[in-house]
DSSP file (Angstrom, degrees, kcal/mol; ACC not computed):
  #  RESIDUE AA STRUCTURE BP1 BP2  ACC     N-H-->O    O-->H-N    N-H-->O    O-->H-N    TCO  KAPPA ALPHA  PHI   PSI    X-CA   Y-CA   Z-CA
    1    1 A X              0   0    0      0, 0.0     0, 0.0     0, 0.0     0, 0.0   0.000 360.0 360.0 360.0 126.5   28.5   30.5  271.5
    2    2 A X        -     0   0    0      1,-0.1     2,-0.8     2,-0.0     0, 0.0  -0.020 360.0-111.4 -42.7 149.5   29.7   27.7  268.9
    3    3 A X    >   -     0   0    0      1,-0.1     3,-1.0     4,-0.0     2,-0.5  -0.806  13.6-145.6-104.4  97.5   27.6   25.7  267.4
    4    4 A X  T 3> S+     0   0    0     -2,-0.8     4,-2.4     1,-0.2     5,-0.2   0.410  86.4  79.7 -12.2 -34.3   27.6   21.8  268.2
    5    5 A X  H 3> S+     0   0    0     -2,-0.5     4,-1.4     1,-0.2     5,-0.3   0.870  92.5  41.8 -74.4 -42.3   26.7   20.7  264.9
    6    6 A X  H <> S+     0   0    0     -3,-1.0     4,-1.0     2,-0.2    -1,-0.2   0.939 113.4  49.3 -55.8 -57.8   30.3   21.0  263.2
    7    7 A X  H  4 S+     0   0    0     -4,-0.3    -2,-0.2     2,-0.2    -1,-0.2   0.798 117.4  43.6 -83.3 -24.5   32.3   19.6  265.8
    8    8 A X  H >< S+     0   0    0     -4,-2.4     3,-0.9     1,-0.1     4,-0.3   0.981 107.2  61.6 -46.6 -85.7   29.6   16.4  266.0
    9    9 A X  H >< S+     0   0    0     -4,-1.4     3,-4.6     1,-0.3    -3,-0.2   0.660  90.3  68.4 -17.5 -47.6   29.4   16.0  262.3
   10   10 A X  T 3< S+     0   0    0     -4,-1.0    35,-0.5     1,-0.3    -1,-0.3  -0.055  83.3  67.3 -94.3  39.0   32.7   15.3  262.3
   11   11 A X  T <  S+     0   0    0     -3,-0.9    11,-2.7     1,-0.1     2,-0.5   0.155 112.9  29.8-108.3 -17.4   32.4   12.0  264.1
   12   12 A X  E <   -A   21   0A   0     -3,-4.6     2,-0.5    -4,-0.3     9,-0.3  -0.990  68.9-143.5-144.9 152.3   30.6   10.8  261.0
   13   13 A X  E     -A   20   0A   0      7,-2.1     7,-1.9    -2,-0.5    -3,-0.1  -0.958  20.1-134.3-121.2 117.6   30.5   11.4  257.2
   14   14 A X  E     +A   19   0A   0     -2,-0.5     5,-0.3     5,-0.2     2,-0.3  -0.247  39.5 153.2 -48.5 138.8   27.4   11.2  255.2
   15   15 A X  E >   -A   18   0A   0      3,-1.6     3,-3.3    -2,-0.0    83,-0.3  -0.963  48.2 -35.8-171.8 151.0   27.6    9.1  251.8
   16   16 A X  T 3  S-     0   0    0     -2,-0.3    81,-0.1     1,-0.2     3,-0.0   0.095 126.4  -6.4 -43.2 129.3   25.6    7.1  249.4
   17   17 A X  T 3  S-     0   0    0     78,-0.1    79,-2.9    79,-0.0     2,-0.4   0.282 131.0 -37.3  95.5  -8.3   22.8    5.0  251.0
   18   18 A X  E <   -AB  15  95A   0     -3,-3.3    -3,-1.6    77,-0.2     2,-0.4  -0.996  69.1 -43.1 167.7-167.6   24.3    6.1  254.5
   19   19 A X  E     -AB  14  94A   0     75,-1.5    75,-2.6    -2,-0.4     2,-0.5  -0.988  18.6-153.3-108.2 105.5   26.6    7.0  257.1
   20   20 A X  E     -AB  13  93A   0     -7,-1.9    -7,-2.1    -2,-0.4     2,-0.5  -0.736  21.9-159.4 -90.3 134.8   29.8    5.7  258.3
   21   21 A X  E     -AB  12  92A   0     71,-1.0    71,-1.0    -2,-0.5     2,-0.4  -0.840  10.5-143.9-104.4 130.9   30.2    6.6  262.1
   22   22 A X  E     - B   0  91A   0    -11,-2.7    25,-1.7    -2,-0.5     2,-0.5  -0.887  33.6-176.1 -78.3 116.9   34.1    6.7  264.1
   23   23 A X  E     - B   0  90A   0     67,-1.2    67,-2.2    -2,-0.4     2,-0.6  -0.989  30.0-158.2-130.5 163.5   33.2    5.4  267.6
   24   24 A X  E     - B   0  89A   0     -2,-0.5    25,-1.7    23,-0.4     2,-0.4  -0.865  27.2-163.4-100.1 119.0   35.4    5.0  270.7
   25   25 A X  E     -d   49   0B   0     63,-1.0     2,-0.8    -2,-0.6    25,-0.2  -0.718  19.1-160.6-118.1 160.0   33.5    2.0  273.2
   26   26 A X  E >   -d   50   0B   0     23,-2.1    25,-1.9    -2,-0.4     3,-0.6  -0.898  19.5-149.8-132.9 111.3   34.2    1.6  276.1
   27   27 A X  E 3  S+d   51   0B   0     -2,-0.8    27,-0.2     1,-0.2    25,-0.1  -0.533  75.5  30.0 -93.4 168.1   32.8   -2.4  277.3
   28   28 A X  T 3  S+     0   0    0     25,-2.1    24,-0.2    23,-1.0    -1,-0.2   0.673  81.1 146.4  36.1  35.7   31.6   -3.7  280.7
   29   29 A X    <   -     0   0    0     22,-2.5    23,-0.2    -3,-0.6    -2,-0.1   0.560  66.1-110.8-104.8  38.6   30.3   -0.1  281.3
   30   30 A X  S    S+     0   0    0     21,-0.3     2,-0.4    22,-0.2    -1,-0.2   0.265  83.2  19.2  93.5 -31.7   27.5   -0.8  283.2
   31   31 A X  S    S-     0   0    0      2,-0.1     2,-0.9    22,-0.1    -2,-0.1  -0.990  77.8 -91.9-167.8-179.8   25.0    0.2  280.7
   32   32 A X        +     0   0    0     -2,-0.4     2,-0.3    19,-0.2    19,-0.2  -0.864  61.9 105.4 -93.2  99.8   24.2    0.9  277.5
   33   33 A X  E     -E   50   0B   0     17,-2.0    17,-4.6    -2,-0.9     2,-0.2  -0.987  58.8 -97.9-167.7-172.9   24.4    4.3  276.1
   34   34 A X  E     -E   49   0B   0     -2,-0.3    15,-0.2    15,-0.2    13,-0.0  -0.458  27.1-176.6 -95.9 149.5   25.9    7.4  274.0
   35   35 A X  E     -     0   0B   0     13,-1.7    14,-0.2    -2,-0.2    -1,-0.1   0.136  41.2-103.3-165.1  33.6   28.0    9.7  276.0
   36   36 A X  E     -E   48   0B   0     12,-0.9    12,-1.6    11,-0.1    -1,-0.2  -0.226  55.7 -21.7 114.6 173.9   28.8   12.3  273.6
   37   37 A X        -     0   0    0     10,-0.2     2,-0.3    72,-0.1    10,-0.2  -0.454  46.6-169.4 -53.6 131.5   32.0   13.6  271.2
   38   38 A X        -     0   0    0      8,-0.4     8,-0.5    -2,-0.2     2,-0.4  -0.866  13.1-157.5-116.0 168.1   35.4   12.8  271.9
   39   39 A X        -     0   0    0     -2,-0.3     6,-0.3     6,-0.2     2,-0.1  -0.953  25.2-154.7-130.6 133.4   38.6   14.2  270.3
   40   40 A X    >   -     0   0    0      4,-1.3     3,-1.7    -2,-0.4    -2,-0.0  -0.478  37.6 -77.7-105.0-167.2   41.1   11.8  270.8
   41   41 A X  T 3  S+     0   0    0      1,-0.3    -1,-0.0    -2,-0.1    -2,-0.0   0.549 126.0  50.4 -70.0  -1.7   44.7   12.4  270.9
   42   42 A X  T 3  S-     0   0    0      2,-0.1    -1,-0.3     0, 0.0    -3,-0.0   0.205 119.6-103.8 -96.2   9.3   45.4   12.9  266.7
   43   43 A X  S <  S+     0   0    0     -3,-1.7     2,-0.2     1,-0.3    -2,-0.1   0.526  77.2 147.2 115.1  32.0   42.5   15.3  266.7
   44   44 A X        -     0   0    0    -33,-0.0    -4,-1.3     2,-0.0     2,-0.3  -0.522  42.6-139.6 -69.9 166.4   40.2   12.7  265.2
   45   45 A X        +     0   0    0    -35,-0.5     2,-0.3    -6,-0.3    -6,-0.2  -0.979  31.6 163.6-148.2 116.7   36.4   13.2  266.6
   46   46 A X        -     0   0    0     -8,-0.5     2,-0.7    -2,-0.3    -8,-0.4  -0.988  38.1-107.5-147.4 139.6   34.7   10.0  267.3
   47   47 A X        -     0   0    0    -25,-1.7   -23,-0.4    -2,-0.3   -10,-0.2  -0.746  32.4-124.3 -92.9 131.5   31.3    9.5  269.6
   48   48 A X  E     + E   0  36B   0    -12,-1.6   -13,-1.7    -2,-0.7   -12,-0.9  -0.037  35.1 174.9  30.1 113.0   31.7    8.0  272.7
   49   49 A X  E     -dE  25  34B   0    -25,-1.7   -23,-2.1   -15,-0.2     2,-0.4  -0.998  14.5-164.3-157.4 144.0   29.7    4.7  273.6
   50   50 A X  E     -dE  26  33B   0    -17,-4.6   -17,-2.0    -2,-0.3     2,-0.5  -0.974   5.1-171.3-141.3 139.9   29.5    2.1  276.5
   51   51 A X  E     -d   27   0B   0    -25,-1.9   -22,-2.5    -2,-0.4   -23,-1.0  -0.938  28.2-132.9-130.3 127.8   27.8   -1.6  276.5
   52   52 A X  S    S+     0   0    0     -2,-0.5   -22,-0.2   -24,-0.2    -1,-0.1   0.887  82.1  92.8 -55.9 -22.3   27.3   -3.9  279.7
   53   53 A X  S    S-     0   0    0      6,-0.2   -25,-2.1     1,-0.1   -24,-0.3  -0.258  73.2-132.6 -81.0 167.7   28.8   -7.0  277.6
   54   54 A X        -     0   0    0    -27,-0.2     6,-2.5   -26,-0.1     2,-2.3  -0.540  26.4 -87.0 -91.8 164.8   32.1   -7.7  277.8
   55   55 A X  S    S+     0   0    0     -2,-0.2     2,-0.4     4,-0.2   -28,-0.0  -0.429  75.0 115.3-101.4 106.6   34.5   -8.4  275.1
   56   56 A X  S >  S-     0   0    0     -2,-2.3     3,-4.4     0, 0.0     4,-0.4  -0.961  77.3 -10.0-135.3 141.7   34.5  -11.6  274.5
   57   57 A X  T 3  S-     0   0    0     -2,-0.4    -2,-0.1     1,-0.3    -3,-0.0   0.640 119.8 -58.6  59.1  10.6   33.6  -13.5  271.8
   58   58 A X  T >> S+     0   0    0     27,-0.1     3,-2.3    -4,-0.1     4,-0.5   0.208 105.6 117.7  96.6 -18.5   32.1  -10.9  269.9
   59   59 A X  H X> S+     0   0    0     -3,-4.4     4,-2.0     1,-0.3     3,-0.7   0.948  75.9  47.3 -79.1 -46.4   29.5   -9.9  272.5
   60   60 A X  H 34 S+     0   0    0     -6,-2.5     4,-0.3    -4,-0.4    -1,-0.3   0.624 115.1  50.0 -64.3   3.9   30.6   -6.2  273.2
   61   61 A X  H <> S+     0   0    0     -3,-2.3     4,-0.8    -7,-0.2    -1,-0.2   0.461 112.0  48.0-126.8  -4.8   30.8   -5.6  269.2
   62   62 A X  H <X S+     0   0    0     -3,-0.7     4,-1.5    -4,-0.5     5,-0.2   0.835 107.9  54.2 -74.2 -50.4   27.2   -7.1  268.8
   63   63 A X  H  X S+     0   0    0     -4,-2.0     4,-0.7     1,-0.2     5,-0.2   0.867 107.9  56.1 -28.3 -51.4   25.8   -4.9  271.7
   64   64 A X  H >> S+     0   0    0     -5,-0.3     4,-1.5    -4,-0.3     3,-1.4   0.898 100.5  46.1 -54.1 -57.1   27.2   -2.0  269.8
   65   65 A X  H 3X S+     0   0    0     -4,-0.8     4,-3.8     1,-0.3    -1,-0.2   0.863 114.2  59.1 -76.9 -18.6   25.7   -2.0  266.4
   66   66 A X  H 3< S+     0   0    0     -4,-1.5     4,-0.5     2,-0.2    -1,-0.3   0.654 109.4  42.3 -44.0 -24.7   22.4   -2.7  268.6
   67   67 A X  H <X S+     0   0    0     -3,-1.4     4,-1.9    -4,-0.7    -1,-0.2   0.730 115.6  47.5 -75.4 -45.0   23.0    0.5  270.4
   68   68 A X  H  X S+     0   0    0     -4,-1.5     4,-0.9    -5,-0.2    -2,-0.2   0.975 119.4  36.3 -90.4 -55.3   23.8    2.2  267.5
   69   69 A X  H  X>S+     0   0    0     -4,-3.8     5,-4.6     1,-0.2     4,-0.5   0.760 122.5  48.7 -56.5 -24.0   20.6    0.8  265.3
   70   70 A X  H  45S+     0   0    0     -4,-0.5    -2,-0.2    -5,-0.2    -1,-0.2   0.666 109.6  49.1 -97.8 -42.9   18.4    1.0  268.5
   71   71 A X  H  <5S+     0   0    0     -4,-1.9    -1,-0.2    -3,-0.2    -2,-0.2   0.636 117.0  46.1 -84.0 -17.8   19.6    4.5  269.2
   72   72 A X  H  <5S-     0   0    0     -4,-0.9    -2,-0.2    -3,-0.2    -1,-0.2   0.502 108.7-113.7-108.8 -10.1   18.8    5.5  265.3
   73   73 A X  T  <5S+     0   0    0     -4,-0.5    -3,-0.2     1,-0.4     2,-0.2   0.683  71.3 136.3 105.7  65.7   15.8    4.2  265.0
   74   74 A X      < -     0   0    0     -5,-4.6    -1,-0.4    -6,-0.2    -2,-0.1  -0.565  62.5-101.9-113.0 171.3   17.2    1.4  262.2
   75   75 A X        -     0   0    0     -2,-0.2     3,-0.3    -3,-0.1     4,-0.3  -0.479  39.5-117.9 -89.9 158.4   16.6   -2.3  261.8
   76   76 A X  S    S+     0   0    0      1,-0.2    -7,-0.1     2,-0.2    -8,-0.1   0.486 116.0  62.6 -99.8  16.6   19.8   -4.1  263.2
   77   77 A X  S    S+     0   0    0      1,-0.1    -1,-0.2    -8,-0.1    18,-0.1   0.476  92.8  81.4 -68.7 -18.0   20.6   -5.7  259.5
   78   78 A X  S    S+     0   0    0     -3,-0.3    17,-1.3     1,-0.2     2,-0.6   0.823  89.2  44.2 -82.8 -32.0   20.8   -2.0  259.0
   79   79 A X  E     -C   94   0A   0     -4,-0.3     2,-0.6    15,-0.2    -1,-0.2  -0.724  60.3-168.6-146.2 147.2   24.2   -1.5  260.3
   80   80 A X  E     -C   93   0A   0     13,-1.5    13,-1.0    -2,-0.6     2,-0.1  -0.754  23.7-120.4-131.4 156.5   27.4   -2.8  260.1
   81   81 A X  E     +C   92   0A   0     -2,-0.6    11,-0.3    11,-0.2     3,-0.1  -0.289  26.4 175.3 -72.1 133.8   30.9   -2.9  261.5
   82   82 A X  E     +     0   0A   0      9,-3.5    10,-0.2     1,-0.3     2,-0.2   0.535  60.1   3.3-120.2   9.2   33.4   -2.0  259.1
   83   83 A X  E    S+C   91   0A   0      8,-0.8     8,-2.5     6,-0.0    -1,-0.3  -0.871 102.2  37.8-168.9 159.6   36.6   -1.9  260.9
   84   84 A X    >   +     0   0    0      6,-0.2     3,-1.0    -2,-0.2    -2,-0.1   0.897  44.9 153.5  69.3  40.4   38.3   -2.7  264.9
   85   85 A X  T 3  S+     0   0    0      1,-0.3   -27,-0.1    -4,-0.1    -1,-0.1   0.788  76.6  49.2 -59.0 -24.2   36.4   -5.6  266.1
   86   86 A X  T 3  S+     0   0    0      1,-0.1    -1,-0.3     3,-0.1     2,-0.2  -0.404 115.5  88.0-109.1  43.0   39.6   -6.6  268.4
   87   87 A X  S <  S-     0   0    0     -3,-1.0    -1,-0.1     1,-0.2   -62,-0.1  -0.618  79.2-139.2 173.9 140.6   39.4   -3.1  269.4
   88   88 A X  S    S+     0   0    0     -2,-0.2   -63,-1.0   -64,-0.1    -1,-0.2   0.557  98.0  65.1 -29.6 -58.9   38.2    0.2  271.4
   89   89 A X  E    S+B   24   0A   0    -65,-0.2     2,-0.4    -3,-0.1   -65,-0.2  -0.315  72.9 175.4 -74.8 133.0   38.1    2.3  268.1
   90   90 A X  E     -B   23   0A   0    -67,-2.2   -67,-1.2    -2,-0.1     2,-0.4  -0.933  27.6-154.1-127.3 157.1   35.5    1.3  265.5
   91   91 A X  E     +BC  22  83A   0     -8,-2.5    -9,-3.5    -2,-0.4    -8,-0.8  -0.863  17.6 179.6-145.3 120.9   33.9    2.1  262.4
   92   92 A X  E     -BC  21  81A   0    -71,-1.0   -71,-1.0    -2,-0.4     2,-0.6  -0.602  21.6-142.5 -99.3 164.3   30.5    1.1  261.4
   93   93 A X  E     -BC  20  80A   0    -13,-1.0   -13,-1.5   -73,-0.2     2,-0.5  -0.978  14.7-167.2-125.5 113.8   28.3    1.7  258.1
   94   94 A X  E     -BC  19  79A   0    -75,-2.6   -75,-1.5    -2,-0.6   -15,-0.2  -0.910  19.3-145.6-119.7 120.4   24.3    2.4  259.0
   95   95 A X  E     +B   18   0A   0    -17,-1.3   -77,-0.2    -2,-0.5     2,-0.2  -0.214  50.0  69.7 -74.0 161.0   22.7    2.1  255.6
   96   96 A X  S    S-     0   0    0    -79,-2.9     2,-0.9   -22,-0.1     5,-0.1  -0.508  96.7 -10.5 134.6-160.2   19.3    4.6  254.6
   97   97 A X    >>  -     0   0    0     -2,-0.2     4,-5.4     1,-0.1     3,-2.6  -0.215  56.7-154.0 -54.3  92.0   18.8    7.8  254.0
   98   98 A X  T 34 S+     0   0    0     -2,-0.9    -1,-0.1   -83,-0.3     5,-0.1   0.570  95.2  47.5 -59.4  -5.3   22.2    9.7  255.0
   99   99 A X  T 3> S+     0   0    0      2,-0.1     4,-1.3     3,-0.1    -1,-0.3   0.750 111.7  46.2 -65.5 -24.1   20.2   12.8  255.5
  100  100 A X  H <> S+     0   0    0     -3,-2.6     4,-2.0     2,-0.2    -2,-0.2   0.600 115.7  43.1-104.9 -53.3   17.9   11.4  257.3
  101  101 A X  H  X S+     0   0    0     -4,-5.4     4,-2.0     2,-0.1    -3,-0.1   0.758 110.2  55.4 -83.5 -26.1   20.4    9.5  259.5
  102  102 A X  H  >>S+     0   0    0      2,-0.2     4,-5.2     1,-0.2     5,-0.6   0.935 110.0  55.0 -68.9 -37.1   23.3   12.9  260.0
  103  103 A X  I  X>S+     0   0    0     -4,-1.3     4,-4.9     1,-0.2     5,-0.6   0.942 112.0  39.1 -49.9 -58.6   19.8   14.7  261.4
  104  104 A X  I  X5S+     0   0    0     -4,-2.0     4,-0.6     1,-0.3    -1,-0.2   0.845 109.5  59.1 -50.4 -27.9   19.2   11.8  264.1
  105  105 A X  I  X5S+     0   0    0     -4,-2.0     4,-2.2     2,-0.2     3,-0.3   0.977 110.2  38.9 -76.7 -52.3   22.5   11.6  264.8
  106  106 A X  I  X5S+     0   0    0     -4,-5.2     4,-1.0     1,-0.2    -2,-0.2   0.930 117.0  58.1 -64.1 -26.9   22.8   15.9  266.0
  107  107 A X  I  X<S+     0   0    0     -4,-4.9     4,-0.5    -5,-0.6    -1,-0.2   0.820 108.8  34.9 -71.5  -9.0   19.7   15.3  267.4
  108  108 A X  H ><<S+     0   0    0     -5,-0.6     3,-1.3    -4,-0.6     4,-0.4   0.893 121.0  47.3 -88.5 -60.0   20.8   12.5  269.6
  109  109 A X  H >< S+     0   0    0     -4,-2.2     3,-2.3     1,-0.3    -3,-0.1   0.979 108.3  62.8 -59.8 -49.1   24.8   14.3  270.4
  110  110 A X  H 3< S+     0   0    0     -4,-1.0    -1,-0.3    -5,-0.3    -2,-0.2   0.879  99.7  55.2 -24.5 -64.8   22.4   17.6  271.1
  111  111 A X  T <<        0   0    0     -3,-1.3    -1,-0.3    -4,-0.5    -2,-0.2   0.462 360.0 360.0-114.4 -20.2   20.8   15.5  274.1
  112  112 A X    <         0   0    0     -3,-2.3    -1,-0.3    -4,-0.4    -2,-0.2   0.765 360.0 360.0-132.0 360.0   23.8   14.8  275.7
């Protein structure tokens, strides 16, 4: 059996001071959570997230990095969006220790 860890990883890249994460979000979806790796269709790998707010106004791209700090167990000064605010695809930066953060992050895609 293959090993999770590779094909995960490569949702996020480790770097000084932190981690930038690819995610795909998916808003109104009813709750708040992770639900896993995706590969979309240019074979990029990006994890998979859903937030009750809608988007408006910002509210489904503050729910996220709240998910995302909340789910990592970061302050939520700790991370920020760094590209696709008007849109599904995002890229955030969660600052600390990027070992520290790639571990939480297979333990968390592991879980699901």
């Amino acid at each position: 059996m293959m090993s999770a860890e590779p094909i995960a990883a490569s949702a996020w890249q480790a770097g000084t001071g932190g981690v930038r994460i690819a995610l795909r979000v998916t808003p109104r979806g009813g709750r708040d959570a992770l639900d896993g790796i995706e590969t979309l269709s240019d074979g990029r790998r990006v994890l998979k997230l859903r937030v009750r707010a809608v988007a408006d106004g910002g509210e489904a791209n503050r729910a996220v990095l709240e998910l995302v700090a909340k789910s990592l167990g970061v302050r939520k000064g700790a991370v920020q969006l760094l590209s696709g605010a008007a849109s599904r695809l995002k890229m955030v930066a969660v600052e600390g220790d990027s070992a520290v953060l790639e571990q939480a992050l297979l333990r968390l895609v592991s879980k699901l």
